[in-house]
Every structure is written in C-alpha cells, then in structure tokens.
N, C-alpha and C positions, 0 to 999 in steps of 0.2 A: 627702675633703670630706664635711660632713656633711648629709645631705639626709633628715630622718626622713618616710616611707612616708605616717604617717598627715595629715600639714598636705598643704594645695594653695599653688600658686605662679605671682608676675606674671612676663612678660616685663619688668617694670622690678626684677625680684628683691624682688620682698615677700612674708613667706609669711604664710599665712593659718590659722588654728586653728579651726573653725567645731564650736559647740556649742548646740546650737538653734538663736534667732534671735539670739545672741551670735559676733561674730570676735573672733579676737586677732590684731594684727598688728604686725610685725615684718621687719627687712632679713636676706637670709638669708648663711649660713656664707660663702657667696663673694662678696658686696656687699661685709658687712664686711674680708673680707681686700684687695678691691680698695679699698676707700677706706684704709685703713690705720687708724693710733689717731684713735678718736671721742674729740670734744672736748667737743661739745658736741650736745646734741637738743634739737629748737626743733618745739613743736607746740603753734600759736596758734586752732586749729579744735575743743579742746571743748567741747561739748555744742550743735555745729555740725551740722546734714546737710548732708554732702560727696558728688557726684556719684561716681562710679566714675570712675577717669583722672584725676580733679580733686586739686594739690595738696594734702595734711594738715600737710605740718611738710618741716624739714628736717633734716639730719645734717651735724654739720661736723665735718669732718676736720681733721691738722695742713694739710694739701695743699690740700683742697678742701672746696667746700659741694654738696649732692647734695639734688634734693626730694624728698619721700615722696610716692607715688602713691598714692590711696585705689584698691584692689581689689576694692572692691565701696561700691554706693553705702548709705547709710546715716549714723544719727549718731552720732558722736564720742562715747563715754558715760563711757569711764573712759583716763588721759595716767600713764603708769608712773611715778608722780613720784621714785622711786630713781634715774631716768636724769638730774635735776636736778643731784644733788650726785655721783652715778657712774657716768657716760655712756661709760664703759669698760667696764658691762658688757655694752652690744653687742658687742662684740671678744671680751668671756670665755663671754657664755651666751646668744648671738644666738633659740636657740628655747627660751629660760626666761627666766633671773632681765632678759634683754635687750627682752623684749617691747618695743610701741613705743603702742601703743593697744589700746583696745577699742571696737568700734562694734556699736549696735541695726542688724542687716541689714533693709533696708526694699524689696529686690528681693530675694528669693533664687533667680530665674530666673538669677541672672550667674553664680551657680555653677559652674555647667557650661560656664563660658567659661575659669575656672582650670584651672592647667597641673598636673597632676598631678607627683610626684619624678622618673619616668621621661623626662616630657616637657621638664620645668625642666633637667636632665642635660643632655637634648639640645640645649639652647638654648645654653646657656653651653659645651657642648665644640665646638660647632658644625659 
C-alpha cells in the first residue's frame, strides 16, 4: 500500500498535502481500494468555508456512496474538475492526477491533530 512519508492523514482516510496556507486534499490509496471503482465525485462546497469534520462532497462507488470529511477547517478554493469527466482517476493516481480539492487553511493549529504515514498505518492495520 501506498502511503507517501511527506502528506498527513484523517482517521476518515483523507490525505492532506500542505503547502503554505494552501492543502490538497484527497481519499487515500486504501479508501479508494475499499470503496472499489469511483464513479462519480460530487463536491457541492467551493468557494465555501467548511469547518474541520464538516462534510465537503462525496465519492460514489459502483457499491456505495461515502462523504468527504473536511481535514482541517478552511475555504474550498480550487474542485479537480478532471474528476468530472475521469473520476477513475482516484483509483489510478489517488495522491496526484486523483486529488479531490484545495482549500485556504484558516486554523493552522489543526495541524498537529493530523495523523502522520506511520500513524495512518497504524489505524487501518489495527
């Protein structure tokens, strides 16, 4: 499983890419294997500020529908619009071409509440 060192990570599996007061965020390598083939990405929140924990969108699967958890609170600034017409590339480049948003961080105290690769590991092998 692919778990890259440098991103942070939720207990709801979102990882997080922080570059200034810039995230990138995204469902990670074992969300999307648990959900199976993405159908579709449904994110109705930008240019929104969404609390931290507060639904952003959703992911549907053939199986199921799953909500995106905002990971840190902040606004909505930029919605991957490639996942419109190729929402399969969650399943192919979950930490690239698969991103899911980008949001202005408006608390970056929550930080330090992200689970680090080691920690995310620990969650999901339990």
């Amino acid at each position: 499983m692919n778990l890259p060192s440098e991103l942070k990570y939720t207990k709801d599996h979102e990882w997080i890419k922080i570059e200034g007061s810039v995230a990138t965020v995204g469902i990670t390598d074992f969300a999307q294997g648990e959900l199976g083939d993405i159908v579709y990405v449904d994110v109705d929140t930008l240019d929104d500020t969404v609390e931290e924990g507060e639904v952003f969108g959703s992911v549907e699967a053939v199986k199921t529908v799953s909500d995106l958890f905002m990971p840190l609170s902040g606004e909505v600034i930029e919605f991957n619009e490639e996942l419109e017409d190729e929402p399969e590339l969650v399943n192919s480049d979950p930490y690239g071409k698969g991103w899911m948003i980008k949001i202005e961080i408006s608390d970056s105290s929550q930080i330090s509440d992200l689970l680090d690769a080691d920690a995310y590991k620990e969650l999901i092998n339990g």
